[in-house]
C-alpha positions in Angstrom: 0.0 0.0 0.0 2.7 2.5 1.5 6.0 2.6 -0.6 9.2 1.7 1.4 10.3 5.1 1.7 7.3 6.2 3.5 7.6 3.6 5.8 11.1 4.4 6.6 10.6 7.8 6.6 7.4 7.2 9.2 9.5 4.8 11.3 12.7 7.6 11.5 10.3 10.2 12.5 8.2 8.9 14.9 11.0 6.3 16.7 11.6 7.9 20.3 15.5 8.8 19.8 17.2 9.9 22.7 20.9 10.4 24.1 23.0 8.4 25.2 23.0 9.3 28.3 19.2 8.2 29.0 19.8 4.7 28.2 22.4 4.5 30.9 20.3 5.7 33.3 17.6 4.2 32.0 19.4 0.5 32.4 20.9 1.8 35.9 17.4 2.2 37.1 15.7 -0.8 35.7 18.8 -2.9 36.9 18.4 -1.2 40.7 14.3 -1.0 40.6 14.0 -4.8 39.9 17.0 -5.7 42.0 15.7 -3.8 45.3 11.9 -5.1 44.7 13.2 -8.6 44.6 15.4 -7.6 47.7 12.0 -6.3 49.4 10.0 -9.6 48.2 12.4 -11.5 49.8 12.7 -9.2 53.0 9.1 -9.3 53.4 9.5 -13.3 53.2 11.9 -13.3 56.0 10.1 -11.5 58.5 7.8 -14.0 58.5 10.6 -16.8 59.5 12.1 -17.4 62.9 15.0 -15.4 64.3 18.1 -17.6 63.4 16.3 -18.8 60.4 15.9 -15.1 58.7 19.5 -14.1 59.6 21.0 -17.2 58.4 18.7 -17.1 54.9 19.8 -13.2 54.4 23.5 -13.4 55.3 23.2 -16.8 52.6 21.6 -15.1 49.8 23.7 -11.9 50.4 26.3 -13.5 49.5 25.2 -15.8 46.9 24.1 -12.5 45.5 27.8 -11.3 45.3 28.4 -13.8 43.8 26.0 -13.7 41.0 26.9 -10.3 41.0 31.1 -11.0 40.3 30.2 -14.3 37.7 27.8 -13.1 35.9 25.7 -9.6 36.0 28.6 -7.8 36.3 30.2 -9.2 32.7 26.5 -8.2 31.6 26.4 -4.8 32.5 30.2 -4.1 31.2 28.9 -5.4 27.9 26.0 -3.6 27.9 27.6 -0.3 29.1 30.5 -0.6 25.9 27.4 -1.8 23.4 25.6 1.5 24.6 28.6 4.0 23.9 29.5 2.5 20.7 25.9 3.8 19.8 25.5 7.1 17.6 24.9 10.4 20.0 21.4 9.9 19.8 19.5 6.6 19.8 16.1 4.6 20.3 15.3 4.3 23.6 14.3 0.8 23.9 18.3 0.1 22.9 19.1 0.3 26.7 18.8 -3.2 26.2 19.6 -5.6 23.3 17.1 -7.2 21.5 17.4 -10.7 22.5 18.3 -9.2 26.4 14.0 -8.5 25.8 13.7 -12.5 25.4 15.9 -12.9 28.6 14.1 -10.8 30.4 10.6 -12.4 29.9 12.0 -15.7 30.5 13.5 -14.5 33.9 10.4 -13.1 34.6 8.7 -16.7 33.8 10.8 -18.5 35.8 10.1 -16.0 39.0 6.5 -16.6 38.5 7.4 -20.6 38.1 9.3 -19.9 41.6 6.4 -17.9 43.5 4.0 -20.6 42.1 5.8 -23.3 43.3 6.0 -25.4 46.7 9.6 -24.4 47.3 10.1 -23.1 51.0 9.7 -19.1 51.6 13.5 -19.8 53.2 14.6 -21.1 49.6 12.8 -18.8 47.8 13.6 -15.3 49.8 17.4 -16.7 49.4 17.1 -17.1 45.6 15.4 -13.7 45.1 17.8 -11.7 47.5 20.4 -13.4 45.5 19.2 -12.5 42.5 18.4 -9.0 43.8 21.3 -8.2 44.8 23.3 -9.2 42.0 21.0 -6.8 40.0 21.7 -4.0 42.5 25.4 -4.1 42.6 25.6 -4.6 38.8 23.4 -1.5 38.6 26.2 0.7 39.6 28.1 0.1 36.7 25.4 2.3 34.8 25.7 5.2 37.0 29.6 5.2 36.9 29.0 5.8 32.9 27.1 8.7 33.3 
């Protein structure tokens, strides 16, 4: 119906281009907002345990969480970080992410509703989401340094 070049032209004008800058902060608060709500998920898990049973699962999945943190989110973010300033000045927004991180993203967010939903422990699952969470959290930073 539409020639090419009116699509192209309709797609250039009317994609939201922005600078670089957003993206990294954009990342940097996605990274931190779903890192600190799994933190609080998993805080509000706890306080429903025993005393030696909520310290113990914390100070666990604390440090899984640096862990996941120094094997694998942080190589993430560095990646992500050197793949957003090799970008032009000024670029779509929805790059603060790569394509197939989208997919990642939904299946992660699968598998936490696969992990709510199933009969796991709340002392497995608040260790696995503060883990997770705090990974995110700490990786976050590397956004902000960018800026």
């Amino acid at each position: 119906m539409f020639p090419a070049a009116v699509w192209s032209d309709l797609v250039t004008r009317w994609k939201p281009s922005v600078d670089r800058f957003w993206l990294l902060l954009l990342a940097g608060v996605m990274w931190s907002a779903v890192g600190l709500g799994l933190c609080f998920i998993a805080c509000h898990w706890l306080s429903s345990l025993t005393w030696p049973e909520n310290l113990l699962t914390a100070l666990g999945g604390f440090v899984c969480g640096v862990l996941v943190y120094a094997m694998g989110f942080r190589r993430i973010v560095r990646h992500n970080v050197a793949r957003i300033l090799d970008k032009p000045e000024r670029v779509c927004v929805f790059a603060f992410q790569a394509w197939r991180s989208y997919a990642l993203i939904v299946v992660m967010m699968l598998l936490g509703w696969i992990l709510r939903h199933s009969r796991l422990p709340l002392l497995v699952l608040a260790a696995i989401y503060l883990a997770i969470g705090t990974g995110l959290a700490l990786a976050s930073a590397h956004y902000y340094d960018q800026m």
